[in-house]
N, C-alpha and C positions, 0 to 999 in steps of 0.2 A: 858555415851553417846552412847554406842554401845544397839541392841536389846538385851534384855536377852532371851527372849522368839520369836523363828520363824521357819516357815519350812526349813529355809537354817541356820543350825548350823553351818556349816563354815565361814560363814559370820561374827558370832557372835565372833569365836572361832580366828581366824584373828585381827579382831577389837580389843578383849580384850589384846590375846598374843603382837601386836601392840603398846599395851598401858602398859601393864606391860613391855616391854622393852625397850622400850623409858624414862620410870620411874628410871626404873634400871641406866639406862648410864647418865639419869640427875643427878640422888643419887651419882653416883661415881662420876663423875665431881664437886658437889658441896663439899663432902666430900675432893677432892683433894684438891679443893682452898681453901677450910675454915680450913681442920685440918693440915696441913701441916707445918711442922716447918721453922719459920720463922729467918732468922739471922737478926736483928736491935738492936743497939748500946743502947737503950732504949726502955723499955716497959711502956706504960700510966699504969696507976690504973685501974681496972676494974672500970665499971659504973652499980651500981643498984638504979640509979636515972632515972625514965622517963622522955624523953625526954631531958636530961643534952645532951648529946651526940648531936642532932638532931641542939639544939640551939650553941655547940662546930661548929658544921659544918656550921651551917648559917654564924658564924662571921670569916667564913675562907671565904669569899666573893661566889657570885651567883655560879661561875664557878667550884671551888671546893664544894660547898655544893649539886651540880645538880649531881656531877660525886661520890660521899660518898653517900647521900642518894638514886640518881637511882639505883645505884649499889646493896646497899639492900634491895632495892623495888624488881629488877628485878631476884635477885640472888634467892629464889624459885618460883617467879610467874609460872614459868610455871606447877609446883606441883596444880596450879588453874585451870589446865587444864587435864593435866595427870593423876591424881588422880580419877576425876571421869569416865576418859576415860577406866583406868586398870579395873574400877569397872565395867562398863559392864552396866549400865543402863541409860535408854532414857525414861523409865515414872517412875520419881520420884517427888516427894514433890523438888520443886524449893529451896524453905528454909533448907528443909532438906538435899539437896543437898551443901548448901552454908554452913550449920552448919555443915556439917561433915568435908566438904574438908578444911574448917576452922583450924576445930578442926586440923584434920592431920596434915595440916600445923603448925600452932602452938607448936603440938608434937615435928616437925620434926627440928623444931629451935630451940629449948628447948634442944633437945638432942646435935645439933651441938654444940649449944653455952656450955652445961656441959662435952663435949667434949674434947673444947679447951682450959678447965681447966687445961688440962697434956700434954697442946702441948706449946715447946717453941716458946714465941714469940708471942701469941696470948693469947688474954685476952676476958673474959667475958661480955658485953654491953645487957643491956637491950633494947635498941632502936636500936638493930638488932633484935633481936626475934619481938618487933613492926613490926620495916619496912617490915620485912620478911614474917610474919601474912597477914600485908596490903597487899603486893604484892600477895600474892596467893590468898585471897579473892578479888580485884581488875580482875587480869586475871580469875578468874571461872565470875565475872558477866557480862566482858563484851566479852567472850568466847562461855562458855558452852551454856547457853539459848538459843542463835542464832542456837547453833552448833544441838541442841535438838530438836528445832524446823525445821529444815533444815532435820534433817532424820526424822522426822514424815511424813514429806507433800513429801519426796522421796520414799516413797511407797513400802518402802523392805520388802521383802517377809514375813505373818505373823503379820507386826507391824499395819495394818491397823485396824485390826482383835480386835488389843488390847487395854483395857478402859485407856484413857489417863490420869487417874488420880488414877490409882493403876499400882503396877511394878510387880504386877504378877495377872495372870489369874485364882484365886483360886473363886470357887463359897460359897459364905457365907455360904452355910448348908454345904459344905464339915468341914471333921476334918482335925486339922491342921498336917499330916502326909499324908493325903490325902484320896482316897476311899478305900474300903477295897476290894480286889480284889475277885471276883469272878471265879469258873470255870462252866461252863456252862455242863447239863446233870451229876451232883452231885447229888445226895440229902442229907437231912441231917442226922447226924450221929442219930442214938436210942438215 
């Protein structure tokens, strides 16, 4: 969400740092509540059934299925915002935007839940890494875009400059390391 490219690289440098450490203290925070050992008199069965769990919670009535399933809706959503925000970019591919922080989210449930394979008291459910998924692709779409388009038309320094539909300013004849640098009043070797 941040410029990658502008004449104020502090601006840039802020935003990103901003964004990777707000990352960080969500990462610890959700680490704390997910792996942490839990003391209960019984442990369920894990679930590697989709959606078994989702319909367990429905028949626990509206109240407890709203407060089980929000809960891991909302418990990485915000990974749907922070993620692209650590990354530092404002002219991306939308899609590709929404496939990556996807993708990371999903990683990032994946690992909690094989996690708390060696935590007592907590057991492995497949329709947490779902809701969890859902939650972070839900906050990136109705998030980021707005958030994207809100510093383009704020006019920060550089980003006007920049084609809204590439995330960097490389000119198609250049190579992809870049120009080859010149010294002026050289000539060349024999």
């Amino acid at each position: 969400m941040g410029v990658r490219h502008s004449s104020d690289g502090r601006t840039v440098i802020h935003f990103r740092a901003a964004g990777v450490s707000l990352l960080a203290a969500h990462l610890l925070l959700v680490g704390w509540l997910t792996l942490r050992p839990l003391d209960v008199p019984w442990i369920a069965a894990a679930n590697f059934e989709p959606f078994a769990g989702i319909r367990a919670d429905l028949a626990l009535g509206p109240v407890e299925a709203v407060r089980r399933i929000g809960g891991a809706l909302l418990l990485l959503a915000p990974l749907g915002v922070l993620l692209p925000m650590a990354g530092g970019r404002i002219f991306v591919s939308p899609w590709l935007s929404l496939l990556r922080t996807a993708a990371a989210g999903a990683l990032i449930s994946l690992a909690i839940e094989l996690g708390q394979t060696g935590v007592p008291g907590q057991v492995v459910d497949i329709d947490s890494l779902l809701l969890n998924t859902t939650g972070v692709v839900l906050a990136h779409l109705l998030v980021v875009p707005l958030c994207r388009v809100r510093l383009r038309r704020r006019g920060l320094p550089g980003v006007r400059d920049l084609p809204h539909h590439r995330q960097e300013t490389r000119l198609r004849d250049e190579a992809p390391g870049g120009t080859t640098p010149t010294i002026t009043g050289v000539g060349l070797a024999p």
